[in-house]
C-alpha positions as CSV (number, residue, x, y, z in Angstrom):
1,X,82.3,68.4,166.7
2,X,80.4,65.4,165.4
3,X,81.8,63.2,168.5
4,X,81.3,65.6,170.9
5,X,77.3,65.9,169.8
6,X,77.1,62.2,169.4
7,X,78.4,61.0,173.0
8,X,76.2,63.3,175.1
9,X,73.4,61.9,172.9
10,X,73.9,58.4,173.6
11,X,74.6,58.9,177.5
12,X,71.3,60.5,177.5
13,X,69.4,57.4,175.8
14,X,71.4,55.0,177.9
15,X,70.3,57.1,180.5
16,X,66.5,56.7,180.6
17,X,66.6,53.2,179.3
18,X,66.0,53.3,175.9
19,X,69.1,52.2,173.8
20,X,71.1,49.1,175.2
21,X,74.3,48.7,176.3
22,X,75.3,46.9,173.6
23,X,73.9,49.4,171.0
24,X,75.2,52.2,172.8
25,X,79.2,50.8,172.5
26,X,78.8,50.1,169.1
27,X,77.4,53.2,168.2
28,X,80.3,55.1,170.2
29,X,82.9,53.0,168.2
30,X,81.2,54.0,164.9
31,X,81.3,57.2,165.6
32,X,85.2,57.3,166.8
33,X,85.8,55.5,163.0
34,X,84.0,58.5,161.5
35,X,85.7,61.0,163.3
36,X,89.0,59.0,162.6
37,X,88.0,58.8,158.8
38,X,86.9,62.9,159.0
39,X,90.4,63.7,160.2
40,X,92.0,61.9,157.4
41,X,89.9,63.2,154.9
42,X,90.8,66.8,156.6
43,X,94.5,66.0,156.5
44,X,94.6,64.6,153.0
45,X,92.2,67.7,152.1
46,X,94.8,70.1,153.8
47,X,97.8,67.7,152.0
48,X,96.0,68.4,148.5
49,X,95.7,72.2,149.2
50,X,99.2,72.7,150.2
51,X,99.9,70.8,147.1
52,X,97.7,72.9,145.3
53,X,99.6,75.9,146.4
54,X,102.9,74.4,145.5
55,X,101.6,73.8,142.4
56,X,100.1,77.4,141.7
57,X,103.4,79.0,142.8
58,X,105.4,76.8,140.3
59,X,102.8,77.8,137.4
60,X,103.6,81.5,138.5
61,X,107.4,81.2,138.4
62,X,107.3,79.2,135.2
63,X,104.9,82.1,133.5
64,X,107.2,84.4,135.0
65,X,110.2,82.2,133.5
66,X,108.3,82.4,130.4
67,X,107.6,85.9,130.5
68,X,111.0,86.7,131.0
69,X,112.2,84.2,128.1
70,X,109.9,86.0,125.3
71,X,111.3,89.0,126.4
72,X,115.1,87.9,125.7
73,X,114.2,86.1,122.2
74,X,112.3,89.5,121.4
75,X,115.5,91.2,122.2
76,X,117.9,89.0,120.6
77,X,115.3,88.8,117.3
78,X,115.7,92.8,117.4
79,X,120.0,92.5,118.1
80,X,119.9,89.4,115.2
81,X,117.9,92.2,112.3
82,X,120.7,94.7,113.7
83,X,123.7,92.5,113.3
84,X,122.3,91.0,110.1
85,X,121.7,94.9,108.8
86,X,125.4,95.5,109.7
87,X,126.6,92.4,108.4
88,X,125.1,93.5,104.7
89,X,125.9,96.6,105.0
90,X,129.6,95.6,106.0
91,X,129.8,93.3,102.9
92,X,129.1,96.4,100.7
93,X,131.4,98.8,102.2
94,X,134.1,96.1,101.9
95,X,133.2,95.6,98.5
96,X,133.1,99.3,97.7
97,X,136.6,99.5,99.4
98,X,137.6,96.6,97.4
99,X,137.0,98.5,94.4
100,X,138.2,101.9,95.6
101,X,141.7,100.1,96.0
102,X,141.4,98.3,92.6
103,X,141.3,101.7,91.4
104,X,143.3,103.8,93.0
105,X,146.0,101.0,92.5
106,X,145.3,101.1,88.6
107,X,145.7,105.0,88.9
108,X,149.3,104.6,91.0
109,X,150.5,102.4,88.2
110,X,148.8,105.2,85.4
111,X,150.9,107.8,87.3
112,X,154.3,105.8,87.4
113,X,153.8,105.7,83.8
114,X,153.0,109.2,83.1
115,X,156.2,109.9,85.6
116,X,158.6,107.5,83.9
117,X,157.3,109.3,80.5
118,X,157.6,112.4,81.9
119,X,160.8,111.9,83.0
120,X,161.8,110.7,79.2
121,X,160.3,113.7,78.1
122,X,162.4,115.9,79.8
123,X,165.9,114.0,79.7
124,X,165.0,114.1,75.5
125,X,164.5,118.2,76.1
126,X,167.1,118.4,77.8
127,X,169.6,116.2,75.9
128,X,171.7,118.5,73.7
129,X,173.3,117.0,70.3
130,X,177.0,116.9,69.6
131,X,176.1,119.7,67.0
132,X,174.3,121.8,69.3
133,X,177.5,121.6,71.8
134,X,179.8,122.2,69.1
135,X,177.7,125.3,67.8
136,X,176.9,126.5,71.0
137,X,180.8,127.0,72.1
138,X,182.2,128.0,68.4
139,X,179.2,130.6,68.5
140,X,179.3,131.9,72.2
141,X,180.0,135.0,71.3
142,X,177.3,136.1,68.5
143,X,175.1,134.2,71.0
144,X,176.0,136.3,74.0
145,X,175.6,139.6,72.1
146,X,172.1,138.5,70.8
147,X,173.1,138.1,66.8
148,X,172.4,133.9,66.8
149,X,169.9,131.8,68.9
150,X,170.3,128.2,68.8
151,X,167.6,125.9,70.4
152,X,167.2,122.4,69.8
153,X,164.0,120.4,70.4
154,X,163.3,116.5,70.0
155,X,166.2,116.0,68.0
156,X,165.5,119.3,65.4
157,X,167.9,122.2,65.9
158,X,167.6,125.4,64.8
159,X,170.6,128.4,64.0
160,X,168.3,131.4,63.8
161,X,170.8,134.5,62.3
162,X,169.6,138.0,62.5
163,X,169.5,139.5,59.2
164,X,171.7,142.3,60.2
165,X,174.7,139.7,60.8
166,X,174.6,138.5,57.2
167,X,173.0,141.1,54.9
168,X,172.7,144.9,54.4
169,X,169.2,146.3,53.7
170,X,167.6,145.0,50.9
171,X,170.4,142.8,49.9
172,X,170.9,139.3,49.1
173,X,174.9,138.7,49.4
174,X,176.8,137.8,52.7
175,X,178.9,140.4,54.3
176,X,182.1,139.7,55.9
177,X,180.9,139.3,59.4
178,X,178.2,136.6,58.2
179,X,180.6,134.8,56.6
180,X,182.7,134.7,59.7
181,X,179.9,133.1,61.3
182,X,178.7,130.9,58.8
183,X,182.6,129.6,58.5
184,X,181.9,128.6,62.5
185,X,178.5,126.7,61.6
186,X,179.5,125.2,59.1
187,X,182.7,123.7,61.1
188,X,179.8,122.0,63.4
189,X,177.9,120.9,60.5
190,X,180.6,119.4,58.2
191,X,180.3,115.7,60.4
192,X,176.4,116.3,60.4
193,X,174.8,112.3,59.6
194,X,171.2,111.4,59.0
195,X,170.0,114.4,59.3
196,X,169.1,117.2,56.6
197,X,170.1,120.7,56.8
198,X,167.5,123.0,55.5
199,X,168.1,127.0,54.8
200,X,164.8,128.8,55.7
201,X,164.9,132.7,54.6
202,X,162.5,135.1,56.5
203,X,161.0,139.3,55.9
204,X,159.1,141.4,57.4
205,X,155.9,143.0,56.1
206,X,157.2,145.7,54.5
207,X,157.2,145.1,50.3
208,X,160.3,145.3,48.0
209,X,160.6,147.5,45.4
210,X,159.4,146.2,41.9
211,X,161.6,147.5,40.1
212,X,164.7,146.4,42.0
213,X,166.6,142.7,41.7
214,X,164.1,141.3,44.3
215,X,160.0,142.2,43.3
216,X,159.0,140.9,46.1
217,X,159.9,139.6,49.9
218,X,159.1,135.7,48.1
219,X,162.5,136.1,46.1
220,X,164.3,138.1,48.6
221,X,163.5,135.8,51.3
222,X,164.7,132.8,48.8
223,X,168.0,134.0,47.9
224,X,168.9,135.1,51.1
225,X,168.6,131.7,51.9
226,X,170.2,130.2,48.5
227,X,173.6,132.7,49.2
228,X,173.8,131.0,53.0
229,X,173.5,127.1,51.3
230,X,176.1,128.3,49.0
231,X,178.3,130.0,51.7
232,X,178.4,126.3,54.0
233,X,178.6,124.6,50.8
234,X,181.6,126.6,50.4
235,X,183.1,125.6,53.8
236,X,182.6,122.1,53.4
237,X,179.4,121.2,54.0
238,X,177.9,118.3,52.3
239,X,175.9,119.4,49.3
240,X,173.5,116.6,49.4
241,X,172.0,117.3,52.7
242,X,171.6,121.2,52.2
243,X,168.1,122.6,50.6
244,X,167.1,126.2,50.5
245,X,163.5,127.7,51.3
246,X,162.0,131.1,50.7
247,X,159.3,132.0,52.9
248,X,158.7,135.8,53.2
249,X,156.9,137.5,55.4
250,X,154.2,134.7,56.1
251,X,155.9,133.1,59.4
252,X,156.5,136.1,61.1
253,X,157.7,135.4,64.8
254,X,156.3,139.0,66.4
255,X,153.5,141.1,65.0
256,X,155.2,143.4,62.4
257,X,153.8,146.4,64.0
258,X,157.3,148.0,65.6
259,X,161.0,148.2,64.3
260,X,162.0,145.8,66.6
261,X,159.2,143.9,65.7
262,X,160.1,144.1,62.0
263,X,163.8,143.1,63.0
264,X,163.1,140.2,64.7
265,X,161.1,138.4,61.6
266,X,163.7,139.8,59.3
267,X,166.1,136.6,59.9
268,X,167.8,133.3,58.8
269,X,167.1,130.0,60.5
270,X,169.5,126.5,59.6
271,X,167.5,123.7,60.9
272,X,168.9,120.6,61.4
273,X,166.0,117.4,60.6
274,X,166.2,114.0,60.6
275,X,166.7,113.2,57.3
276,X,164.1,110.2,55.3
277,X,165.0,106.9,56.9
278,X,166.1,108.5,60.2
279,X,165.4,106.2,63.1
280,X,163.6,109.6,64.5
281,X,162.4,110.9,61.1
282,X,158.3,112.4,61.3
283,X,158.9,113.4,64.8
């Protein structure tokens, strides 16, 4: 635009005669070195802007880039507090795992015991003695028809006689069928060891007569039990291990409120012990 103003101008003074020829040329080649230098300045100024640009849209895309990473460090610092909250509470579930199978392997091993003692138990309970097997077949009979019980338990057995078998009412010496039976306990008992055989006599409730050979159910009960130690003494039993006890009506076995009641604590019970110094003696 500058040229264009610039040579009309200077035709015009050459024109009427006012600026030489000289003048005029070198005012037409400063002017073509100012446009020259105007372009350049345009194109460098054009250059710089582009740059510019460039420059802007790199900013953007490296806010953006930015932008973007905060986000994923915002979202990892949120995954990290997550994982870490797991992590912990991981560590104490395994621990409270840890000690739910310490446990629960300490109570396998308390219950192996207690089956293994349990097992003892009953094997013992059910472990008869030679006596017991002896007694129990010379005695099937009176057992079957109710007159003798025999149990044994932990290494004490017990003969319990009905007081029918072995006495009549009110009186204190063995009949013939008692001592048939005592004859067959005693048989068992005559290789008896270690062990004591004790005589218990038993009444019922119902008192004695004073003025007969027993005052009260204390003697009766006592030499019931004194005629029996006699009567396996007798059959060869060993005296030494044979005692006698009276008892009376204070260990009843049923209430004495019926006749069968009354029968049923009306008896005579041999108990077999370990004797003092027994390997099993206290049990």
């Amino acid at each position: 635009m500058r040229k264009r103003l610039l040579a009309p101008l200077c035709a015009l003074a050459l024109a009427v005669g006012c600026v030489p020829q000289g003048k005029y040329d070198a005012a037409m080649a400063n002017a073509r070195t100012l446009d020259e230098q105007l372009q350049e300045e345009k194109g460098a100024r054009a250059a710089a802007d582009g740059k510019v640009r460039q420059l802007e849209e790199q900013v953007k895309g490296l806010e953006e880039k930015v932008a973007g990473l905060e986000r994923d460090k915002e979202a990892l610092a949120t995954r990290l507090n997550t994982a870490e909250a797991r992590l912990t509470a991981g560590a104490a579930e395994r621990r409270a795992l840890e000690q739910t199978n310490a446990e629960l392997t300490a109570l396998n091993e308390e219950l192996a015991r207690s089956k293994r003692k349990l097992a003892e138990a009953k094997e013992a309970l059910e472990k008869r003695s030679s006596e017991y097997e002896s007694l129990a077949k010379s005695l099937e009979k009176e057992i079957s028809e109710g007159k003798i019980e025999l149990s044994e338990l932990r290494g004490r057995m017990t003969v319990n006689l009905k007081d029918k078998i072995l006495f009549a009412s009110g009186s204190a010496r063995v009949g013939k069928e008692g001592q048939e039976a005592l004859a067959k306990i005693a048989e068992a008992l005559k290789g008896v060891q270690g062990k004591i055989i004790r005589v218990e006599g038993h009444t019922d409730d119902v008192p004695t007569d004073p003025k007969g050979p027993f005052p009260s159910n204390w003697e009766l009960s006592l030499a019931r039990s004194m005629a029996v130690v006699r009567s396996l003494q007798d059959a060869g039993v060993d005296p030494t291990v044979l005692s006698a006890a009276g008892y009376g009506p204070y260990q009843p076995i049923a209430p004495n409120d019926s006749p069968e009641n009354r029968s049923l604590n009306r008896r005579i019970e041999i108990v077999l012990a370990p004797g003092v110094g027994s390997a099993t003696a206290g049990r």
